[in-house]
N, C-alpha and C positions, 0 to 999 in steps of 0.2 A: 507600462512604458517607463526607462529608466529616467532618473532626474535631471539627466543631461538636456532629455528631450524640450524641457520646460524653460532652458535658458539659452533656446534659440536666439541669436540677436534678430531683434524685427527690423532694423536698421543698416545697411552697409557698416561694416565695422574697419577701422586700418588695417592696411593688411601687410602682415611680419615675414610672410616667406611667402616668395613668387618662386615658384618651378617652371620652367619652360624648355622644353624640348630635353630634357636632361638621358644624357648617355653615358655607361660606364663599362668601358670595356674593358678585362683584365689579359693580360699577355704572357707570353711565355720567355722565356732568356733570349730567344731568337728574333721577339717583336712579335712573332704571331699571336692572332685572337685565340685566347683560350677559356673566357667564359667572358657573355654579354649581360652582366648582373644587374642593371637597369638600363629600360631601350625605350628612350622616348615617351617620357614621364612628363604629364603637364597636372602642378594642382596648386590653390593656393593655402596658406593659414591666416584667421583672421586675427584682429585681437581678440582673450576673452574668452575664446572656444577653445577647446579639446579636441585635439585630431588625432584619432587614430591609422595608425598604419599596420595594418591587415595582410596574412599570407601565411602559408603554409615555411618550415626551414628553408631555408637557399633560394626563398623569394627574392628578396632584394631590400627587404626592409632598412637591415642595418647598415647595409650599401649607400642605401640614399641618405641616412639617419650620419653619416660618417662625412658625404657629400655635403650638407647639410653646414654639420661644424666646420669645414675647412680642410678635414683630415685627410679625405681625396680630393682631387682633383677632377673635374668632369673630361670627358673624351669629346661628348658632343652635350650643346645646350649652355642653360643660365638661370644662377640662384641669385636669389637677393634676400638679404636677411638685414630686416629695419633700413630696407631704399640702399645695402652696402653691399659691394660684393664679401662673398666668406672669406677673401685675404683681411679684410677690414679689421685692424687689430683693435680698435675699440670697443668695435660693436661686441668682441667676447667677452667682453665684461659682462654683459647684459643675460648672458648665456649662464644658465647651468646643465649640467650633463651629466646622466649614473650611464656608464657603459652596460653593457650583457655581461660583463665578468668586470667584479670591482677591481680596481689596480690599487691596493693600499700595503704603506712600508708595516710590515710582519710585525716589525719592534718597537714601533709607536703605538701607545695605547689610546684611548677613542678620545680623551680632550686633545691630544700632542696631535691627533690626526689630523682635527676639526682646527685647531689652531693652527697648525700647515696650511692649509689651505685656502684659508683666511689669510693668512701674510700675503701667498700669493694675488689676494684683491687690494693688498696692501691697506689691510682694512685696519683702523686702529686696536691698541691693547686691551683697552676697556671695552671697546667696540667685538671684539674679537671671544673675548670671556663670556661675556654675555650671551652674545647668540649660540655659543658653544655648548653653555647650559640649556640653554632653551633649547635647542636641538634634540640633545640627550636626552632630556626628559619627555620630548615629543614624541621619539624613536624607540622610547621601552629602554636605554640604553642608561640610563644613567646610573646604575647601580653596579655598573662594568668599566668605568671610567678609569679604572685604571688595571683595566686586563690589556695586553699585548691584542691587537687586535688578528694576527696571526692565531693566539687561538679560538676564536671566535667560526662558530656553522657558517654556513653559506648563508642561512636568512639571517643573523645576528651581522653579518657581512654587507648584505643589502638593505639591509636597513642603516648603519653607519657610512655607506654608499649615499645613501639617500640626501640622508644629512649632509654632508660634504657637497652633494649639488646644490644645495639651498643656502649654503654660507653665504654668498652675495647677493641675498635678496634676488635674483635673478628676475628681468622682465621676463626670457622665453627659456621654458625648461622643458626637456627632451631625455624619456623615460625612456631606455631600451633593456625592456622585459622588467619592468620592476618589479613584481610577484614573483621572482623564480625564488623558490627556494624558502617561501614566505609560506607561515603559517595560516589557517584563513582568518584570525584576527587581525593578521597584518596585514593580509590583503585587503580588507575591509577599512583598517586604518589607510592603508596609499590610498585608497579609492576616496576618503574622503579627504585626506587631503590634498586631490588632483582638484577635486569638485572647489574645497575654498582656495586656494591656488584660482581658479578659474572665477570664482565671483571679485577676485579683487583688481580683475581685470587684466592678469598674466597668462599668458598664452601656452598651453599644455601639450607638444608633440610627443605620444603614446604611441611605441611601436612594441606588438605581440602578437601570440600567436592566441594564447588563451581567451576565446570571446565575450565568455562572462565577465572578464574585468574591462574589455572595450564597451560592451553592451549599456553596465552601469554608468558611463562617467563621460562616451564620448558624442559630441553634439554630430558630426561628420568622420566619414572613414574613407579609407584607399584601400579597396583589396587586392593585395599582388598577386602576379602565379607568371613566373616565368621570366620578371623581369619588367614584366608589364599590367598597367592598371589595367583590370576587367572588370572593375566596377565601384563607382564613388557615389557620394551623396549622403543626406542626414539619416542618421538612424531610423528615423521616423517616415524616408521614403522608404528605404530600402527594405524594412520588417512589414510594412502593414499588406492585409490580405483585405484587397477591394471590395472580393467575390462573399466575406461571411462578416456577421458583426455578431457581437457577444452582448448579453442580456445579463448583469449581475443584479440580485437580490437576495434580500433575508430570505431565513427559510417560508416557505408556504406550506399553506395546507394539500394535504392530497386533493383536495376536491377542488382547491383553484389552481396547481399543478397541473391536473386532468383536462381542468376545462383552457387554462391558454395553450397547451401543446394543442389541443382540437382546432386552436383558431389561427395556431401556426401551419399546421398541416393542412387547410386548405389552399394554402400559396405554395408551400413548401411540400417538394417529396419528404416523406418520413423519414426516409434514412441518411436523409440528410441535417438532419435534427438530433441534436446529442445535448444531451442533460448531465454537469457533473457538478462534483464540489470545489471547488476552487482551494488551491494548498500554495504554502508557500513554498520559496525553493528551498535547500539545502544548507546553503550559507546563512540563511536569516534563524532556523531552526539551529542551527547548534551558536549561533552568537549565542539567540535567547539561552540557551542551556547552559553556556558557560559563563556569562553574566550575572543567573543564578546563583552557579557554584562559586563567584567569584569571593561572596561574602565571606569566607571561609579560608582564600588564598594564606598562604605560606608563603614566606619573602623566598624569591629567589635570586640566583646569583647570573641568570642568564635574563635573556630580555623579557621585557617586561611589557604592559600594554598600555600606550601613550594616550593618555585623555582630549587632548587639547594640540592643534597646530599651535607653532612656536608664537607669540606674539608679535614678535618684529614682520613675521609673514602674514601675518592679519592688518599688518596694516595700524598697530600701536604703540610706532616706534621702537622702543629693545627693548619694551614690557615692564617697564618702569610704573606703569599706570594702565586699566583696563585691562590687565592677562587674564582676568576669569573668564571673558564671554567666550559661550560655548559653541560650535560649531553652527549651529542650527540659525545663531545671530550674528553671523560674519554681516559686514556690510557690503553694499554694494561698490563697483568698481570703482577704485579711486586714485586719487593721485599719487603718481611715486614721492613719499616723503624725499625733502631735499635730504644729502649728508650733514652733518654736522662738523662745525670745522673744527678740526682737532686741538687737542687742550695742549696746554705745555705739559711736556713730561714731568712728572710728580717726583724722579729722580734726579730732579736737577740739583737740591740744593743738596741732599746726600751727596753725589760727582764732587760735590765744591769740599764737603769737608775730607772725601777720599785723597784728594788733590791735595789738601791743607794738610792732612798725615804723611802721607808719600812725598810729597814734595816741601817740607820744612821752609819756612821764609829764612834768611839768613839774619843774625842776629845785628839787632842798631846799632853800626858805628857810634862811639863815646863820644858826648858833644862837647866842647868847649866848657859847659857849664857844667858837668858831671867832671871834666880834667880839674878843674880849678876847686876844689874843696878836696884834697887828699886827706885831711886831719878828720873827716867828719868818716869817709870811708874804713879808714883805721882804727877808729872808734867800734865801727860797726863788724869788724872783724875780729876786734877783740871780743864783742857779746857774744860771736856766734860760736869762738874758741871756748866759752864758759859755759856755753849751754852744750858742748859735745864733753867737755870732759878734758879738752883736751892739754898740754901745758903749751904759754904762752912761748914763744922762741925769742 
């Protein structure tokens, strides 16, 4: 059972996104219906949990996931994101968001990108540096810092995607397909940092098609097909088989192997009784492999594999203090640190001496008491005539 399943909330939780009745119907130049890409959609997200959104292409995922932020507009129905409607321009603060296709300028390199978009939360300069590094180095990216991000794969792409939706500490963050394109280091890095994302009590909306990365990480799902849910609930309803249960144990000996399948088989038909070895999956077998080979790595000049979520997103402020703790010792949910109020700019007294060069004070009108001793001036003008050389006139 994946580890999502284990941090069911037992409690009613707040709840971030109310759906109801939602319709979206697309049109053609003339006002006609020409595709109904969500019809009457009801679900909610709670705090804290991961929800995924499930369906095959031209479900509707990224329809409602767009609906969602603001980007459409509903036909029929009602969203509410943190008690707001999605015009609510504050609440996208709160908001981070990786599209299905990253949108980033070709000729800014990965701090100029991460620093963009940060201005945009109008988030401060030191404030802004900070999480930028800590990004980078989360994302495998830091060692590209100043390549163009234009030449940058598609997964070296979604992964500085990534980061750019996490710049504002985001309460509700909303992945669309974030493994496309992504290595399976990577993918196993996003996965775990949906999971601590999720323990600090930020609310993770997961929309894909790929189910192994929903399977791992999400507490509840929606699966689309057509436009419409055909089936919601927790992972842990929706997988379990009522009808069989599984028996794990070391190995045994043949001779008590022999004798419990005898004493299975009197309740049980035979051939409904199957005896194997239990394997891992795919992804867990080549981590282990390349973890191995890791001790040996060769710097490279493309991405690299991120040890640790950033600290600021752990919840230890901009990582000034406590950036070691590893994954595994994230805490539990906690309060949104307040901001901190901004410093005076550190360029202030520079400005003043630029201002002091460029703009010259004009020189001290002669006072009364500098007019009235000419002899002592004269004097003084004769010394400096002798020390240049020059002859007296």
């Amino acid at each position: 059972m994946p580890e999502a399943a284990s941090r069911a909330p037992s409690t009613p939780a707040e709840t971030v996104v109310t759906v109801r009745g939602l319709t979206k119907v697309f049109k053609d130049f003339w006002g006609r219906a020409k595709a109904r890409a969500v019809d009457n959609v009801d679900f909610e997200v709670r705090r804290g949990e991961v929800f995924g959104l499930l369906g095959p292409n031209g479900s509707g995922k990224s329809t409602t996931v767009k609906l969602i932020l603001g980007l459409l507009n509903p036909t029929k129905g009602r969203i509410e994101v943190f008690g707001h409607s999605t015009r609510h321009v504050a609440t996208k603060a709160r908001i981070g968001y990786l599209p299905e296709e990253s949108y980033l300028y070709r000729y800014l390199n990965s701090h100029e990108t991460l620093d963009f978009f940060g201005n945009l939360f109008h988030l401060p300069k030191d404030q802004r540096e900070n999480r930028s590094e800590q990004l980078l180095e989360m994302v495998g990216l830091s060692q590209t810092r100043t390549r163009a991000v234009g030449e940058f794969s598609k997964g070296m792409q979604r992964r500085i995607g990534l980061a750019q939706a996490l710049i504002n500490d985001p309460d509700l963050v909303i992945l669309d397909e974030p493994t496309s394109g992504l290595d399976p280091i990577g993918c196993r890095e996003v996965k775990d940092l949906i999971l601590a994302l999720a323990r600090r009590g930020k609310t993770v909306i997961l929309s894909s098609h790929l189910l192994s990365d929903v399977e791992d990480v999400c507490d509840r799902v929606v699966i689309y097909y057509g436009g419409k849910i055909q089936a919601q609930g927790t992972l842990g309803d929706l997988l379990a088989k009522p009808d069989s249960v599984r028996i794990t144990s070391p190995i045994l000996p043949r001779e008590t192997m022999e004798r419990l399948l005898e004493i299975i088989r009197r309740d049980v038909a035979s051939d409904r009784v199957r005896v194997d070895t239990p394997t891992q999956n795919l992804e867990s077998y080549f981590l282990n492999v390349v973890q191995a080979a890791r001790q040996a790595a060769a710097e490279t000049s493309g991405a690299t594999s991120g040890a640790r979520v950033a600290p600021y997103l752990r919840g230890d402020g901009d990582g000034k203090a406590g950036g070691e703790k590893l994954l595994e010792r994230l805490t539990l949910p906690q309060e949104r640190p307040a901001p901190a109020a901004a410093a005076a700019p550190a360029e202030t007294v520079d400005r003043q001496k630029l201002e002091a060069l460029t703009h010259p004070t004009a020189p001290a009108p002669i006072t009364p008491a500098a007019a009235a001793k000419p002899q002592e001036l004269e004097q003084a003008n004769e010394k400096l005539s002798n020390l240049l050389g020059k002859p007296k006139e």
